[in-house]
N, C-alpha and C positions, 0 to 999 in steps of 0.2 A: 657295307653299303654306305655311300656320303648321304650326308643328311641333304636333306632340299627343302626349300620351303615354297611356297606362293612365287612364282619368277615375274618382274614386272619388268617390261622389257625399258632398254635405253630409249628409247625414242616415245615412251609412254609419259604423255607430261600431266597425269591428273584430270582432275573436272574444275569445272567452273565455279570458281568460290562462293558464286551470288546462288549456285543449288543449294548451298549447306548452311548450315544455321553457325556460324564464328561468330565470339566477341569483339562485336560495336571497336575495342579501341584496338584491335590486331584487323581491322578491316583492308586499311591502304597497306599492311606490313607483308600481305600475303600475297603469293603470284595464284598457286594454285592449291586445292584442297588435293594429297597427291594417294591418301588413300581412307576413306572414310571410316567412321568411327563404327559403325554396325558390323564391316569387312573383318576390320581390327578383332572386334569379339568373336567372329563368328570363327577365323583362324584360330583364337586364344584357347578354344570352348574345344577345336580339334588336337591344339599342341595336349590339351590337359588328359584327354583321352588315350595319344599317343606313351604319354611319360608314364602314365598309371597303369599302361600296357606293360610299359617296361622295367619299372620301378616301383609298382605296386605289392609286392611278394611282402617288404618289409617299410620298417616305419623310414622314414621320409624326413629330410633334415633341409629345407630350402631354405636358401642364401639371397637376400635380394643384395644388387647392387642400385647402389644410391649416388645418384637422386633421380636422375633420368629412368632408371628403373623401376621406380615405386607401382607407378599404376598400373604398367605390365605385371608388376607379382603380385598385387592385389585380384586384379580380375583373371591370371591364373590360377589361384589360390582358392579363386570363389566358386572354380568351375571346377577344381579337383575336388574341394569342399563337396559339391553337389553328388558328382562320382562316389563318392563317400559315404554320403547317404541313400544313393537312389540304384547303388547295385550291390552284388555281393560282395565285390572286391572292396575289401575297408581297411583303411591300415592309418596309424598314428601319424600326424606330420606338424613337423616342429618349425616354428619360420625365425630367422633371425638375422642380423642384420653387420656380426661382426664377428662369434664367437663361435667354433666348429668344436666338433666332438669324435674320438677317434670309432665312435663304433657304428656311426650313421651312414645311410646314403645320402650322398650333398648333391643337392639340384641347385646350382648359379642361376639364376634370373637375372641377367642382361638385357637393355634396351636395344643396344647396338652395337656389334661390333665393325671394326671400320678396320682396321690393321691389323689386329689380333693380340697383341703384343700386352696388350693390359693382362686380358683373360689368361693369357701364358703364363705368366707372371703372377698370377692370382692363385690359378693351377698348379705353380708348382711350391707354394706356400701351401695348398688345401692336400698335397698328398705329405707331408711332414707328418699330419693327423690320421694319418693311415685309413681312411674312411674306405666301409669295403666297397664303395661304388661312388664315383663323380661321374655324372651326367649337366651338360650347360645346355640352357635355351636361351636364345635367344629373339626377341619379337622382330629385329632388320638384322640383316647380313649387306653389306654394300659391297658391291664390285668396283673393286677400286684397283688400280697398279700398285699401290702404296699396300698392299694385303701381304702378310706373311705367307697366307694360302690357310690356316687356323678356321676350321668348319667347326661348329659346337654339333651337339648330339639336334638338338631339333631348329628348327627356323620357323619363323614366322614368314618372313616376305625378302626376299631376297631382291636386292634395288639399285637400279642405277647410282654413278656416285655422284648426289646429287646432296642439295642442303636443303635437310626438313628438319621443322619442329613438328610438336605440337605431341597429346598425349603422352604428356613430362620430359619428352625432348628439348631441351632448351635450347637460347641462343644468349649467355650472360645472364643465366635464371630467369629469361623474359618467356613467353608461350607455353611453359607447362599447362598452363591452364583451357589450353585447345582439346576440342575431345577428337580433333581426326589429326591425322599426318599430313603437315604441307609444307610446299615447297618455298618459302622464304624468298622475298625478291630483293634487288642489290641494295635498292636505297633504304633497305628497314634493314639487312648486314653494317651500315655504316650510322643510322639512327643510333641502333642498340650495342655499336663496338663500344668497349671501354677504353 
């Protein structure tokens, strides 16, 4: 069965940025807040449930990728962490950031994927290590023409092809620093181009 996540549809443009609490100097940079940061956990809090369904038997070897990726494997991390302690199911998990091991299950932690093409490419350097199980999440999936077709094992929010930062999304290392996902408007694309 294809993974699915959260579907927001094309024609869904977000809320009103003056409802959310953004940083004072990303205020004129934003169009719309396009999915809030409480959303974000409450999805993250479900993916971690789903993967420790799936991948909990044995110890646990996650991959973050970086840098767009950070915050999403943290507050993943923190909610299997919980899983961890708060059921019977308990099992060893190792995080790292560069270095695989042949005898693990590897969980990629992805922010986004957009074309697929990276994570393929990623994937087919993590099975060289013979790992007895690769499973990817990632927190966006974008619908895009530009798609290989490359579905990971879980999603977070599947989303029109649109331009968001924000929750370590960047745009030139600018908005990691936003706790929701929004949608970028043209003249802070041409502020923050290099």
């Amino acid at each position: 069965m294809a993974a699915s996540g959260l579907q927001i549809k094309d024609e869904d443009n977000g809320y009103n940025k003056n409802l959310f609490c953004v940083p004072k100097h990303y205020e004129e940079d934003l169009e719309r807040v396009f999915i809030p940061h409480g959303l974000i956990l409450d999805r993250t809090e479900r993916l971690a449930r789903d993967i420790m369904q799936d991948m909990g038997q044995h110890h646990i070897f996650a991959l973050c990728m970086l840098k767009g990726g950070y915050k999403f494997f943290a507050d993943l991390m923190d909610y299997i962490k919980a899983l961890n302690r708060n059921t019977d199911q308990s099992v060893p998990i190792t995080v790292d950031f560069v270095r695989l091991k042949s005898y693990c299950n590897v969980l990629v932690v992805e922010d986004i994927i957009e074309t697929g093409r990276t994570i393929q490419m990623l994937l087919s350097k993590i099975k060289d290590y013979e790992p007895q199980m690769v499973k990817v999440v990632s927190l966006l999936v974008k619908r895009t023409n530009r798609s290989s077709g490359y579905r990971p094992d879980y999603i977070g929010f599947e989303i029109p092809d649109k331009f968001v930062v924000g929750y370590a999304l960047d745009y030139n290392e600018y908005f990691r620093d936003l706790n929701h996902i929004c949608i970028l408007n043209e003249k802070a694309k041409e502020k923050y181009k290099i």
